[in-house]
PDB file of N, CA, C and O in Angstrom:
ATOM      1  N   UNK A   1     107.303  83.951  85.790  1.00  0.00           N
ATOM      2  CA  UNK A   1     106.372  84.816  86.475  1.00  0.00           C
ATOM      3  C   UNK A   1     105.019  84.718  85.789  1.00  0.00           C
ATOM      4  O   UNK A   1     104.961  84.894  84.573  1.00  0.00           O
ATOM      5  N   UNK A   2     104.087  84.487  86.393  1.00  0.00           N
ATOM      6  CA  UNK A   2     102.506  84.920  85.818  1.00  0.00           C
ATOM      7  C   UNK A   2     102.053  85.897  85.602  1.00  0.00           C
ATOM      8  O   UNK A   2     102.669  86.821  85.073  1.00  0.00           O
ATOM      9  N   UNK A   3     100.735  85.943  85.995  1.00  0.00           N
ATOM     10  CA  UNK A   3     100.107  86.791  85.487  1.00  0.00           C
ATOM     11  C   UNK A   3     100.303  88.206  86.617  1.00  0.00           C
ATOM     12  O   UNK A   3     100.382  88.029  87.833  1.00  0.00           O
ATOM     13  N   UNK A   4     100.354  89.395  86.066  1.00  0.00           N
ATOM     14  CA  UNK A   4     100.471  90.310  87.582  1.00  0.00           C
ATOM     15  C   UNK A   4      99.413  90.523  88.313  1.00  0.00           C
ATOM     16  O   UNK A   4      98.541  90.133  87.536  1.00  0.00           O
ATOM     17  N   UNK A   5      98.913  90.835  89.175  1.00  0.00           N
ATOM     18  CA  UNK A   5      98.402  91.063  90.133  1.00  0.00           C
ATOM     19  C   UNK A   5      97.350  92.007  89.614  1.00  0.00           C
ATOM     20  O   UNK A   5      97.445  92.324  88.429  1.00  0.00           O
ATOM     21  N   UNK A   6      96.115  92.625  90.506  1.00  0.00           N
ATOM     22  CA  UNK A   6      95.691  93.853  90.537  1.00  0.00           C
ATOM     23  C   UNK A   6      95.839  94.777  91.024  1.00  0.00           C
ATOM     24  O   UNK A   6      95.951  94.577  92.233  1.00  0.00           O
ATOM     25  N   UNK A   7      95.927  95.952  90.733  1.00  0.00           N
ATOM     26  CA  UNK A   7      96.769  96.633  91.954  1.00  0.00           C
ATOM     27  C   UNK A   7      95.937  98.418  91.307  1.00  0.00           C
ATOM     28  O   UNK A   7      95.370  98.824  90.293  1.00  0.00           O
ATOM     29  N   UNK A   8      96.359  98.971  92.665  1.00  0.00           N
ATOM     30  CA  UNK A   8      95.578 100.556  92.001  1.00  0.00           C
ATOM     31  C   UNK A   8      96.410 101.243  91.049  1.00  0.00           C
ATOM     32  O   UNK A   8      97.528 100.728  91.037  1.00  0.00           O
ATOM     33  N   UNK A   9      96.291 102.300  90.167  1.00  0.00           N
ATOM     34  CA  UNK A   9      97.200 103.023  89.453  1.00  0.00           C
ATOM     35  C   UNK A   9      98.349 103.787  90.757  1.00  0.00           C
ATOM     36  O   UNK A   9      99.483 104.189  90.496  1.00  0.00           O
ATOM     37  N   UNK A  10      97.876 103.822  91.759  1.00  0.00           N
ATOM     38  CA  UNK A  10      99.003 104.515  92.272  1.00  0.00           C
ATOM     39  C   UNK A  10     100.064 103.426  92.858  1.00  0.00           C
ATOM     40  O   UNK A  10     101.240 103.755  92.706  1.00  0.00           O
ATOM     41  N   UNK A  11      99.856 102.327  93.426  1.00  0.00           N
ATOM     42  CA  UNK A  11     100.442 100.814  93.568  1.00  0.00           C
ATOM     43  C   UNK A  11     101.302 101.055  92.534  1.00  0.00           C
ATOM     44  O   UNK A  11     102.403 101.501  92.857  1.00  0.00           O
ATOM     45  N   UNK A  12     101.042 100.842  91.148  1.00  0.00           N
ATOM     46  CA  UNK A  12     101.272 100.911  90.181  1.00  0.00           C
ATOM     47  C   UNK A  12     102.695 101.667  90.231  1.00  0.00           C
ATOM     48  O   UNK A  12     103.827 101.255  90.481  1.00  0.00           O
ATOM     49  N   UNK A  13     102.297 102.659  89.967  1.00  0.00           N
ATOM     50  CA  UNK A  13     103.518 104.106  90.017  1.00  0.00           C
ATOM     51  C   UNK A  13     104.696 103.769  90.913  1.00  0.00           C
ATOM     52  O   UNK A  13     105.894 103.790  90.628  1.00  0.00           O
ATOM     53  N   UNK A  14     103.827 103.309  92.581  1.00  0.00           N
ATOM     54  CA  UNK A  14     104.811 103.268  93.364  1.00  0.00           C
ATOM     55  C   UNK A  14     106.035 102.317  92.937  1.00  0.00           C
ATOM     56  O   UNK A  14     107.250 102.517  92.964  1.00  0.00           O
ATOM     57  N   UNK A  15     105.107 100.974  92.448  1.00  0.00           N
ATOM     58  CA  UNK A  15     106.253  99.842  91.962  1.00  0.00           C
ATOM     59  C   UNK A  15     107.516 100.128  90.567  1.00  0.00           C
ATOM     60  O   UNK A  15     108.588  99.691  90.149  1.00  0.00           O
ATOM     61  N   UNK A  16     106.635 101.006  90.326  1.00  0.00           N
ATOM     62  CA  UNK A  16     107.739 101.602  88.922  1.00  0.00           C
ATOM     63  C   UNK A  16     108.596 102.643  89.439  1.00  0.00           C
ATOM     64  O   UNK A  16     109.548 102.929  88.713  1.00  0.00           O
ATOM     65  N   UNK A  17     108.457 103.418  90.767  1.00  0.00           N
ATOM     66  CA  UNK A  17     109.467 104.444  91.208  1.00  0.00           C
ATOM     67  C   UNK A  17     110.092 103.987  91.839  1.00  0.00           C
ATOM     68  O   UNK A  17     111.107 104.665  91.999  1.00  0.00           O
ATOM     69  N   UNK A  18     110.091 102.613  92.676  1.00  0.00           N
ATOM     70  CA  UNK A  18     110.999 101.544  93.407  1.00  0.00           C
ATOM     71  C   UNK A  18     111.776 101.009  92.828  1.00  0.00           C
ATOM     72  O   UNK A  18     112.897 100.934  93.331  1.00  0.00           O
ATOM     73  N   UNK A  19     111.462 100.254  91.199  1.00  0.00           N
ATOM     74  CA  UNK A  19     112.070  99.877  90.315  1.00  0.00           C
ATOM     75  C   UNK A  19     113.264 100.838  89.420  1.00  0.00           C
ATOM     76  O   UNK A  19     114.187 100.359  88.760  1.00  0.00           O
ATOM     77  N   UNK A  20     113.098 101.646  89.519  1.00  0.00           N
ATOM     78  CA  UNK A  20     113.377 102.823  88.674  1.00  0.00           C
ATOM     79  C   UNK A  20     114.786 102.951  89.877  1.00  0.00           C
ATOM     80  O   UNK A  20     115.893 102.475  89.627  1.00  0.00           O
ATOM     81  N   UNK A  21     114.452 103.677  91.162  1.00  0.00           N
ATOM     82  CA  UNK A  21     115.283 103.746  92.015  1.00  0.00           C
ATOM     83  C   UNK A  21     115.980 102.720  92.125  1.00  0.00           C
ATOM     84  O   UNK A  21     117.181 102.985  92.183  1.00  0.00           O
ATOM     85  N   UNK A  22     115.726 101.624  92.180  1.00  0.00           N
ATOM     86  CA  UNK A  22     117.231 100.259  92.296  1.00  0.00           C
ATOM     87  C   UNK A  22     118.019 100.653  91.073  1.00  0.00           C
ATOM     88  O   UNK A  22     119.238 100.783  91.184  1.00  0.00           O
ATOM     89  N   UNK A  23     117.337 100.881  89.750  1.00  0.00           N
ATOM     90  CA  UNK A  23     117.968 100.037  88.734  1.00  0.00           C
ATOM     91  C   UNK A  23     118.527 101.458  88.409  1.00  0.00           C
ATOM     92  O   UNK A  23     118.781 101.660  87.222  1.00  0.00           O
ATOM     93  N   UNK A  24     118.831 102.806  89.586  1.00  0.00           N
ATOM     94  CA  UNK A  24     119.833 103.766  89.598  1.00  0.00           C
ATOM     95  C   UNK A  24     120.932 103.472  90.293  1.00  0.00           C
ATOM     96  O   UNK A  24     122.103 103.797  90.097  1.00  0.00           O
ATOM     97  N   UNK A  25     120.344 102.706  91.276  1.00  0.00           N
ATOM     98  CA  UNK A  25     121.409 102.266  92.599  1.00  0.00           C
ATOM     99  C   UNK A  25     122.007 101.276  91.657  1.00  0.00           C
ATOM    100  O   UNK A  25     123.204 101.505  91.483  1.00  0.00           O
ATOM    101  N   UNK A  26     121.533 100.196  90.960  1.00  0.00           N
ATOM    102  CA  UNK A  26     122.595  99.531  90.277  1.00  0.00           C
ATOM    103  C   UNK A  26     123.384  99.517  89.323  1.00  0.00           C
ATOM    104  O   UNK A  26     123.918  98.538  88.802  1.00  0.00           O
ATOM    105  N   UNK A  27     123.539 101.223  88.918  1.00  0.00           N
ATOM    106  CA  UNK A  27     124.079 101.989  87.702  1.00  0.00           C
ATOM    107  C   UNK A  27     125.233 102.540  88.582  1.00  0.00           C
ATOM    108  O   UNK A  27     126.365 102.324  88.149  1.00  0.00           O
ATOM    109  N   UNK A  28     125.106 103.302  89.891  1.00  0.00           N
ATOM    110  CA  UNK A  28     125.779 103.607  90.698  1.00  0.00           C
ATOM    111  C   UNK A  28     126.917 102.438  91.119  1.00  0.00           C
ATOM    112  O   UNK A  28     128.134 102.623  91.102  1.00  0.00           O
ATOM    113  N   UNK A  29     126.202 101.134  91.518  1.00  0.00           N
ATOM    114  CA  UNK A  29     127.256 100.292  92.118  1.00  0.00           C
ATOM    115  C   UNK A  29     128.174  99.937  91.420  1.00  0.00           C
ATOM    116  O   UNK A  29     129.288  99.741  91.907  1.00  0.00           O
ATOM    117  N   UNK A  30     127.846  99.731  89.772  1.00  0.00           N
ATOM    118  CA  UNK A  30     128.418  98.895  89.029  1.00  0.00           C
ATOM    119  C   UNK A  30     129.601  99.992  88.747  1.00  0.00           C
ATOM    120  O   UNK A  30     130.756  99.569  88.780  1.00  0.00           O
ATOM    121  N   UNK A  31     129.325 101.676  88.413  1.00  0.00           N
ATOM    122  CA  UNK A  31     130.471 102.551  88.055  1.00  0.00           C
ATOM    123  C   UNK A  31     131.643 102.893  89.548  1.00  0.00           C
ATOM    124  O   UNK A  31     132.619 103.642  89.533  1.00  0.00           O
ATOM    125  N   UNK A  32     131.201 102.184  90.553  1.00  0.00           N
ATOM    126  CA  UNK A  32     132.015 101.957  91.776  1.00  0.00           C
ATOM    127  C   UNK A  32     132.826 101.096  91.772  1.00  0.00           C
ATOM    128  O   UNK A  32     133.826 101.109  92.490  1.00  0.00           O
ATOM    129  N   UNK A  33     132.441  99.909  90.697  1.00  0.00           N
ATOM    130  CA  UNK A  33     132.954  99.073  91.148  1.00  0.00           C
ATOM    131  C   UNK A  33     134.348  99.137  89.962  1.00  0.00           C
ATOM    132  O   UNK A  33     135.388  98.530  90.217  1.00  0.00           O
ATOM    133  N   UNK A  34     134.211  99.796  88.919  1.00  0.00           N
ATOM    134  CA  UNK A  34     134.802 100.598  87.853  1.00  0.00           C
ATOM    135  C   UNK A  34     136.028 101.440  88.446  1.00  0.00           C
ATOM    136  O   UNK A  34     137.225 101.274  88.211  1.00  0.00           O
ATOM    137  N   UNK A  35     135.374 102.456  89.338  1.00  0.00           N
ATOM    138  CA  UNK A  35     136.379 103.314  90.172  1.00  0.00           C
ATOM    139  C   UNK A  35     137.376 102.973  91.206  1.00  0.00           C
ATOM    140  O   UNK A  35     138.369 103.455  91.749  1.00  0.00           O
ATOM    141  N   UNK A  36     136.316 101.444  91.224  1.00  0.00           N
ATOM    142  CA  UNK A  36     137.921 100.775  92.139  1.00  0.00           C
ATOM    143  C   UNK A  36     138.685  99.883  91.699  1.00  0.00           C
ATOM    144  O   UNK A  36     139.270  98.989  92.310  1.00  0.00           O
ATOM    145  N   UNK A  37     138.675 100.100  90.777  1.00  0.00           N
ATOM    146  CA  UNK A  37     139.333  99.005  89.758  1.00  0.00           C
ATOM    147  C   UNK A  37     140.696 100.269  89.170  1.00  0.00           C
ATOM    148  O   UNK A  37     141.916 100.140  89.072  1.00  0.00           O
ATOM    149  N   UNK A  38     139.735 101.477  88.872  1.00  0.00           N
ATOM    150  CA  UNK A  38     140.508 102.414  88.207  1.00  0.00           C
ATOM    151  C   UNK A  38     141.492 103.063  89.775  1.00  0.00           C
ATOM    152  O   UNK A  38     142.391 103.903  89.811  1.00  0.00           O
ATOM    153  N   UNK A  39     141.067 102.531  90.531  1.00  0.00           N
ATOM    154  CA  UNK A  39     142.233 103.309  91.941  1.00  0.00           C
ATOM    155  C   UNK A  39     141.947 104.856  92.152  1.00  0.00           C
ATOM    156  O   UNK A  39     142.812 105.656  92.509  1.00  0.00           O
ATOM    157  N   UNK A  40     140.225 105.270  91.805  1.00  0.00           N
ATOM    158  CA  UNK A  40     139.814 106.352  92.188  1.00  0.00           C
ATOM    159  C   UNK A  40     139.311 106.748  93.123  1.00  0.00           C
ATOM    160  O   UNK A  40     138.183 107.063  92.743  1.00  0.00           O
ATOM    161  N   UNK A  41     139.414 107.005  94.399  1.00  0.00           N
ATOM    162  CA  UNK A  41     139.254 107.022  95.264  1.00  0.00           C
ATOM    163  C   UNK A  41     137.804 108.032  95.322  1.00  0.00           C
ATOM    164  O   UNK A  41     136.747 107.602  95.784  1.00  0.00           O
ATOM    165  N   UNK A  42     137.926 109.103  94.901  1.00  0.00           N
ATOM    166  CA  UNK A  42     137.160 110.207  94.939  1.00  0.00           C
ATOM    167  C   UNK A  42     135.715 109.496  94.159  1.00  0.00           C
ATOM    168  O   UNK A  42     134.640 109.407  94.753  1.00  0.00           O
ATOM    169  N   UNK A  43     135.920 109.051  92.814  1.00  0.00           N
ATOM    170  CA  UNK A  43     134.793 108.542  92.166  1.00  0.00           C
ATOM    171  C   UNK A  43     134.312 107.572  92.727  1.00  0.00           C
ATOM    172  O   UNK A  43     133.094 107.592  92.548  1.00  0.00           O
ATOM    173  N   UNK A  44     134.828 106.146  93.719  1.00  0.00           N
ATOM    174  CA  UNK A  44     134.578 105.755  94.156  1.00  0.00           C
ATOM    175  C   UNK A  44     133.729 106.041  95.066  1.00  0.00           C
ATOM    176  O   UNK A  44     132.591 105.641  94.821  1.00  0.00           O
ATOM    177  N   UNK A  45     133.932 106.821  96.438  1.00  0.00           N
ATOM    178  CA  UNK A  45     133.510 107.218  97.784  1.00  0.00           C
ATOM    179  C   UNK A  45     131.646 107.789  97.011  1.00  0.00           C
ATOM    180  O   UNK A  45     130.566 107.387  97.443  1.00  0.00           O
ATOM    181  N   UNK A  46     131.872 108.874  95.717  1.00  0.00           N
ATOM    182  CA  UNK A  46     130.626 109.645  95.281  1.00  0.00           C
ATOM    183  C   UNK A  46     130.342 108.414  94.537  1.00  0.00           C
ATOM    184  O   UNK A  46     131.561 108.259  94.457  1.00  0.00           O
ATOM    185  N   UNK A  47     130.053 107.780  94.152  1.00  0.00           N
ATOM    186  CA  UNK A  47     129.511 106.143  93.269  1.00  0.00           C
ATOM    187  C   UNK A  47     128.521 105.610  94.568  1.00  0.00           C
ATOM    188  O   UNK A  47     127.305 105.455  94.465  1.00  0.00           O
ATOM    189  N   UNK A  48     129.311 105.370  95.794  1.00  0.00           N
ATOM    190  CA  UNK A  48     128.658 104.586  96.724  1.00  0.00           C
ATOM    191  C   UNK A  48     127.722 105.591  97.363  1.00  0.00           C
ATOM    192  O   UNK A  48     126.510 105.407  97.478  1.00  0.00           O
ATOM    193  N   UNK A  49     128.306 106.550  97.726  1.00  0.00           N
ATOM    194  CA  UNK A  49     127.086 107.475  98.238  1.00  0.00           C
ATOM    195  C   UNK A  49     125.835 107.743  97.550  1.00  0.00           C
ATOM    196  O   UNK A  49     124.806 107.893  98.209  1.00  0.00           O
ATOM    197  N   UNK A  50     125.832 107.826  96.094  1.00  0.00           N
ATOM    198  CA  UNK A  50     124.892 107.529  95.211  1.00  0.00           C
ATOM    199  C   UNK A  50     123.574 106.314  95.170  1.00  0.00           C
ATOM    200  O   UNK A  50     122.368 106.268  94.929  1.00  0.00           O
ATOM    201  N   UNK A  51     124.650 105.447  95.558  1.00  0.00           N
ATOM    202  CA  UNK A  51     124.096 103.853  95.124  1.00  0.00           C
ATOM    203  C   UNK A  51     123.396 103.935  96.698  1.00  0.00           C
ATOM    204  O   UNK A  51     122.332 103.317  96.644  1.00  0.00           O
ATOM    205  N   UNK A  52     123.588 104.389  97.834  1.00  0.00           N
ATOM    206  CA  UNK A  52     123.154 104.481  98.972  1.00  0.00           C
ATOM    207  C   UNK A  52     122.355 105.208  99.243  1.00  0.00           C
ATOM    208  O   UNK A  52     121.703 104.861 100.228  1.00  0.00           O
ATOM    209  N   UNK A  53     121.937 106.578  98.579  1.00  0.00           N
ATOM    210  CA  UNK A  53     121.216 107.465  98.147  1.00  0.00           C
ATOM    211  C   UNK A  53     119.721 106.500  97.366  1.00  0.00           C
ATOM    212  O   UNK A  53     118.685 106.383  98.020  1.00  0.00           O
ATOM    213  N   UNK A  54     119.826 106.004  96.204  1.00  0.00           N
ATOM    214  CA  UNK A  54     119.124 105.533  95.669  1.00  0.00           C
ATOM    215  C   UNK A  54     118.385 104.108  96.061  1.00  0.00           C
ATOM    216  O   UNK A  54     117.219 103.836  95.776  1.00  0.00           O
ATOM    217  N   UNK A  55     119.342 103.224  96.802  1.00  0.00           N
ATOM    218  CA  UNK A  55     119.057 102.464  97.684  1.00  0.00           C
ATOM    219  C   UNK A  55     117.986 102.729  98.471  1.00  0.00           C
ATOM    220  O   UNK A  55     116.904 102.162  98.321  1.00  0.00           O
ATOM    221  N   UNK A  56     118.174 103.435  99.185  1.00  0.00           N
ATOM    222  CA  UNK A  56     117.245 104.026 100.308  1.00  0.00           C
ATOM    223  C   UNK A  56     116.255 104.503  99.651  1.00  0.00           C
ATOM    224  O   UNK A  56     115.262 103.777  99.696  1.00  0.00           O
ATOM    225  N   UNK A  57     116.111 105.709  98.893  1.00  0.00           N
ATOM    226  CA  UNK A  57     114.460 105.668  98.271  1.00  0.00           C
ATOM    227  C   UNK A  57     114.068 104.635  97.647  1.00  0.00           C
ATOM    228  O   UNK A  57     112.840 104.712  97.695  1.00  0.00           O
ATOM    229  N   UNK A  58     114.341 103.735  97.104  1.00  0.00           N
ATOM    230  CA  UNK A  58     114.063 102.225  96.544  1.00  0.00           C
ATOM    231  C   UNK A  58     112.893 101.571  97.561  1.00  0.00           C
ATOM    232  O   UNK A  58     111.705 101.342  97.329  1.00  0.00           O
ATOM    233  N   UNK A  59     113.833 101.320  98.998  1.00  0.00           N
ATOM    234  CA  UNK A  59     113.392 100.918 100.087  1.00  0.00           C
ATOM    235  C   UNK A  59     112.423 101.545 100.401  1.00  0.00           C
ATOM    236  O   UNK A  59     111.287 101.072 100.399  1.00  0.00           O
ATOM    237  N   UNK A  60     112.779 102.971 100.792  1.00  0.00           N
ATOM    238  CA  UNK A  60     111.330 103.192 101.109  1.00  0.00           C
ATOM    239  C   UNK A  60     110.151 103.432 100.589  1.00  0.00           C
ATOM    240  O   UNK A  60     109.087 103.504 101.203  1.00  0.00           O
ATOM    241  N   UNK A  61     110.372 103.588  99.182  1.00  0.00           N
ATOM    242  CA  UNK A  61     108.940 103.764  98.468  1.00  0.00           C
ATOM    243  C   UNK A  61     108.538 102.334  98.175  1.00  0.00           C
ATOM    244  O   UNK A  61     107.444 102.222  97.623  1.00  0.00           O
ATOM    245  N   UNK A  62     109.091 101.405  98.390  1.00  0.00           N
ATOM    246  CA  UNK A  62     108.941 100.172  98.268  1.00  0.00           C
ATOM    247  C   UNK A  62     107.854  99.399  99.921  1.00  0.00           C
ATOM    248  O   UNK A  62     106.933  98.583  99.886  1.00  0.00           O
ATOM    249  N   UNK A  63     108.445 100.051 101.064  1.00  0.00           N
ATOM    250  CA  UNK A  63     107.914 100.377 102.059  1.00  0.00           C
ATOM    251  C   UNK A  63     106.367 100.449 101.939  1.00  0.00           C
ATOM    252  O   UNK A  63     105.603  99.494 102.077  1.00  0.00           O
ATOM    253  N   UNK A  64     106.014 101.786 101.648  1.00  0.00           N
ATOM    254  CA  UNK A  64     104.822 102.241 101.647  1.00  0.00           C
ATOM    255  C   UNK A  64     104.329 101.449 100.552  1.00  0.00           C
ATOM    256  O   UNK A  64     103.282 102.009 100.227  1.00  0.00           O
ATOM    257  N   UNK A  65     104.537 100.297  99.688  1.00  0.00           N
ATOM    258  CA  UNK A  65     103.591  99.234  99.260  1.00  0.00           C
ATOM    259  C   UNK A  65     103.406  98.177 100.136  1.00  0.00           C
ATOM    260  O   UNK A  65     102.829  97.202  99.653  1.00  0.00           O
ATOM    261  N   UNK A  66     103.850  98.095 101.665  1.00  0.00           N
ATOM    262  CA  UNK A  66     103.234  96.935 102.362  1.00  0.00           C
ATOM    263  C   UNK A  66     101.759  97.945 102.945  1.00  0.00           C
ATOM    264  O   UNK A  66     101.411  99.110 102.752  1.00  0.00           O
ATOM    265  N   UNK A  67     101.232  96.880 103.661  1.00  0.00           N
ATOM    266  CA  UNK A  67      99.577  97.163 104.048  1.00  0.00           C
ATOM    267  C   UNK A  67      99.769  97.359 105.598  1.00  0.00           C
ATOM    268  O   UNK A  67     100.350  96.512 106.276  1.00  0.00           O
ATOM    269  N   UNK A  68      99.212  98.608 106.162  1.00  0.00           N
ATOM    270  CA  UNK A  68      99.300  99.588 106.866  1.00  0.00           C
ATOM    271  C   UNK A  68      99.287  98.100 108.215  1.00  0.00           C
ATOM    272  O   UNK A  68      98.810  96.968 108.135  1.00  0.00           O
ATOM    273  N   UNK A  69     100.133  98.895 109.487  1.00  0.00           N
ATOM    274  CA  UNK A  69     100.466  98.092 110.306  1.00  0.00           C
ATOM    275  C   UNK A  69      99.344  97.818 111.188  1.00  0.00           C
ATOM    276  O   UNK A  69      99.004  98.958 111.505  1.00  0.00           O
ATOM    277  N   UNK A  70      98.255  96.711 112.012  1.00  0.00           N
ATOM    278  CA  UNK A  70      97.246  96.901 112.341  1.00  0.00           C
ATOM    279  C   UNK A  70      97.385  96.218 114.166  1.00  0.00           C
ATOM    280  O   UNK A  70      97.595  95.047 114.485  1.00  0.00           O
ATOM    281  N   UNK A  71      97.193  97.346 115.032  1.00  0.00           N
ATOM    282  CA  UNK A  71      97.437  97.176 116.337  1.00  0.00           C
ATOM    283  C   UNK A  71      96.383  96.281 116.957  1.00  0.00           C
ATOM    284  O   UNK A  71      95.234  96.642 116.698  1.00  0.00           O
ATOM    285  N   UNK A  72      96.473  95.429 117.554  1.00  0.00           N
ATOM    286  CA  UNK A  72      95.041  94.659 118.515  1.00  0.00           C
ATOM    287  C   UNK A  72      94.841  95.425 118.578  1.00  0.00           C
ATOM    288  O   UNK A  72      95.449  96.483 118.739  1.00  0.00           O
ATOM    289  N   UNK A  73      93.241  94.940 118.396  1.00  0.00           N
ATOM    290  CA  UNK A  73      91.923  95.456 119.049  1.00  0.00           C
ATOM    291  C   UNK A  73      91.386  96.741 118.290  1.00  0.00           C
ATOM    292  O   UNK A  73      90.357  97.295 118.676  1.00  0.00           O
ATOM    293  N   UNK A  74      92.121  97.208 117.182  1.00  0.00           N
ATOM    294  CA  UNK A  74      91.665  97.811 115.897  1.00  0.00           C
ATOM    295  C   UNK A  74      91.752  97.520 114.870  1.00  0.00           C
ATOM    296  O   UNK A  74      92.621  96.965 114.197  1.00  0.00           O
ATOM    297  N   UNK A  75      90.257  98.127 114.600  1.00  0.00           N
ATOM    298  CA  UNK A  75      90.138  97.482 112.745  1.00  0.00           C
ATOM    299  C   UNK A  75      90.218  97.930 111.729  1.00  0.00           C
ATOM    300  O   UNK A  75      90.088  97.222 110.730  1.00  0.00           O
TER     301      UNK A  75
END
């Protein structure tokens, strides 16, 4: 990877609360994948709902770093 980019302090934030959110979702998946190994059904089902939970804000604050959608014929 190079050099990073420029980006505003709030860019910034956003990319670290996206980051932050996966690398919960992938704390979640991995103790799922634990619970099904262990034949826990219950820890399992709350692991994934978690990891799906965190998933999703990942995504969407990840979202609101693309550049606003621009319709013909406005600028």
């Amino acid at each position: 990877m190079g050099a990073l980019p420029d980006i505003t302090p709030t860019a910034a934030l956003q990319f670290d609360a996206a980051g932050e959110a996966a690398a919960i979702a992938e704390t979640y998946v991995h103790a799922a994948g634990q619970f099904a190994l262990a034949r826990d059904a219950k820890g399992l089902a709350y692991s994934l709902r978690q990891a799906a939970v965190a998933l999703a804000s990942a995504a969407s604050t990840a979202q609101a770093l693309r550049p606003a959608q621009q319709t013909e014929g406005s600028r």
